[in-house]
N, C-alpha and C positions, 0 to 999 in steps of 0.2 A: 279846431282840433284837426290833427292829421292822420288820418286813417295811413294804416300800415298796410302793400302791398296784397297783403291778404283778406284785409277787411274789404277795398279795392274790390275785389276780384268777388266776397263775399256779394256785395251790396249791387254787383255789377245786373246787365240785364243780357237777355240772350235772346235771338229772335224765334221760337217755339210754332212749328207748324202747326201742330193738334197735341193735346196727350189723351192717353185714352185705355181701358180694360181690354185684356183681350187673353186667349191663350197662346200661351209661347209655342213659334211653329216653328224655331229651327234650335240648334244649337243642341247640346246636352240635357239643356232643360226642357226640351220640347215637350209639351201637353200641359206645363203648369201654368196656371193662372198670375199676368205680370202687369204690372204697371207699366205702357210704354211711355215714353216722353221723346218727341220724333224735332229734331232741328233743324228750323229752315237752311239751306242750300249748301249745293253741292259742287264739287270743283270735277266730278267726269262725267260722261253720256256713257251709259252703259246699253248695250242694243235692247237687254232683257229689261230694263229699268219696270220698276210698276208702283214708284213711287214720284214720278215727274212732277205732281202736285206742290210735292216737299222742294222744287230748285227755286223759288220766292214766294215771298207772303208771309201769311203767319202773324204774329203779333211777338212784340216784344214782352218777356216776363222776368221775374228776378227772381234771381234762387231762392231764397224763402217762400216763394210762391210756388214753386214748384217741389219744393219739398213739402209744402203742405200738402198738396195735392196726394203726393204720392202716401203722404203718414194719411190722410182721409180715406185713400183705396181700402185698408186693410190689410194690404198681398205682403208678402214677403221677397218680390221678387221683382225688379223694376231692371228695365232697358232702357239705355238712352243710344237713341238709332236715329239719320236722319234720310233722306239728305248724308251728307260726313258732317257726325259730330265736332271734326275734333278744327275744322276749318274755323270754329269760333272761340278768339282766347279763355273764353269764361268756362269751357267743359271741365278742364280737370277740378276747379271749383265747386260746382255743380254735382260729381261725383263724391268728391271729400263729402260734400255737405249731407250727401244722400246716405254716403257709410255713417256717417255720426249722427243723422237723424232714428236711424234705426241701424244698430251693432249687428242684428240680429239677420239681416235681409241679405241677400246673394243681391249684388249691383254688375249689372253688363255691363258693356261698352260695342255695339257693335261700329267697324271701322271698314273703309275699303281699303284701306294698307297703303294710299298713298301719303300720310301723315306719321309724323314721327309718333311713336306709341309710347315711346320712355316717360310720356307726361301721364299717362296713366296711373293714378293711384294706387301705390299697393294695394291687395286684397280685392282691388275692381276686376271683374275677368273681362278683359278685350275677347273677342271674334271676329278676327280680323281675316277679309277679302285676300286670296291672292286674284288676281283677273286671266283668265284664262283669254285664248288669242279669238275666241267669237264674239268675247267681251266689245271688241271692238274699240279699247280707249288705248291700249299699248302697240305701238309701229313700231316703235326701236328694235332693233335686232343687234346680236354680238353679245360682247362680254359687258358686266357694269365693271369700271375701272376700278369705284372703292372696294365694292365687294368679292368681285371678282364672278358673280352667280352671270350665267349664261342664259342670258334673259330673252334669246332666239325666240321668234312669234310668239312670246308669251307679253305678260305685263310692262315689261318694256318701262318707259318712266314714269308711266303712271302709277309705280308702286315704288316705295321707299325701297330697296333692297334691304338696309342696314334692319328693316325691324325684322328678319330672318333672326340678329342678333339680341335685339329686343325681347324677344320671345321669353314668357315667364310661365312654369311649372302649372299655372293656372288655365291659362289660356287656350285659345282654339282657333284654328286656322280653317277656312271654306273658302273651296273649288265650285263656283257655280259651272255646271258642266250642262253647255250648248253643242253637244256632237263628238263625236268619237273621238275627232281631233287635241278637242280640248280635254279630254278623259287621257288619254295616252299622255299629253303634253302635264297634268296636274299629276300624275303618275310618276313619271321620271321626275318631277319637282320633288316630289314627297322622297323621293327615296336618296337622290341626290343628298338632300339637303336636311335629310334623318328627321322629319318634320314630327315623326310620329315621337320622337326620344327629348322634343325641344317645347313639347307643348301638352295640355292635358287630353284635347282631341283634335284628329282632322276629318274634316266634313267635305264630304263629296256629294252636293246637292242637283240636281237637275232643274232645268229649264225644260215645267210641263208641256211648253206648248210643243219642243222639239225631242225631248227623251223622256222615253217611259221610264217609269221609275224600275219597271221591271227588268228592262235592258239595262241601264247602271248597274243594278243587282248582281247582272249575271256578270259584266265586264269586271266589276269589282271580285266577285269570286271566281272568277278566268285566271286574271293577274295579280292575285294575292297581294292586293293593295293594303296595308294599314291605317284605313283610312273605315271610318262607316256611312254609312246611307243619310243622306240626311231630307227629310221630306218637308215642304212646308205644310206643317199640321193645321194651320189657321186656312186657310186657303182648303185643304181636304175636309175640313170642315165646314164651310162656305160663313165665314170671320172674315175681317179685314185684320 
């Protein structure tokens, strides 16, 4: 018999760091109860990383496996985050499979933006990274030629520009912010590039070890950013 590209893709395997319960500590959804499903490795160093466990290892699993998993949790709410998910052909699969195991469930996608998003699933909501310049994975400076987005100490090539155009009515974009620098520079991004009119939210999160969340707070209501606070609630909780 010949399986059709889809069955292919269905039956495929993916290499799966951990999955696991936990409450959701960023995004829109923050404080709900979510099935995470975490994919081994990742294509950038981020300075803040605190997931480095996730760039090898892990075991191989196949999507029926993992959507059992997730129909066994009970939750209504499942993330697939890794590592970058989307580095492995088998994710948009994986996602289908998880909307059609349960109609009823909110399915994530968290992403660093340097992979094309259009393979995203309707109805999946991406949360996708832009990197901000303490990030430390974007050097390129000047204009991107396709897009034209003036990508000066920010993300640089480490972020697709074209998914600015990608961007769907569902979705959510996050500024991890390491210092003022990077607060000012995801500022002018948002406003440039109308981030707040092209997505359902933008997230301006900090990095506890160097900004209080209280200082963002006040930076964000300084310069009337459209953007809201975003905390990692897992972690103020002391969760993985």
């Amino acid at each position: 018999m010949t399986l059709t590209p889809q069955k292919e893709d269905a039956l495929a395997s993916l290499q799966v760091s951990e999955t696991f319960v936990s409450i959701q500590g960023e995004s829109t959804f923050a404080g709900r109860p979510c099935f995470f499903i975490r994919l081994t490795g990742c294509n950038l160093r981020c300075s803040y990383c605190d997931t480095a466990y996730a760039f090898g290892g892990g075991q191989p699993k196949t999507i029926p496996q993992l959507v059992d998993e997730f129909c066994a949790s009970g939750l209504a709410l499942v993330e697939v985050t890794g590592g970058e998910p989307l580095i492995q052909s088998g994710t948009p699969a994986l996602l289908e499979a998880l909307q059609a195991a349960r109609p009823d469930a909110v399915v994530l996608l968290e992403t660093n933006g340097s992979c094309d998003i259009s393979v995203v699933p309707p109805g999946v909501i991406a949360v996708m990274d832009i990197k901000c310049p303490a990030s430390g994975v974007g050097r390129t400076s000047g204009v991107d030629r396709t897009s034209g987005v003036d990508r000066t100490s920010g993300a640089g090539d480490a972020f697709d520009w074209q998914n600015l155009e990608r961007l769907r009515p569902q979705d959510e974009v996050k500024f991890v912010i390491s210092e003022r620098a990077d607060f000012d520079w995801a500022a002018r991004m948002v406003r440039e590039h109308q981030l707040a009119s092209r997505c359902h939210a933008v997230l301006f999160s900090p990095v506890l070890a160097s900004v209080k969340p209280a200082a963002l707070a006040e930076w964000l209501l300084a310069e009337r950013v459209p953007a809201r606070l975003n905390l990692q609630l897992h972690k103020l909780a002391g969760m993985r």
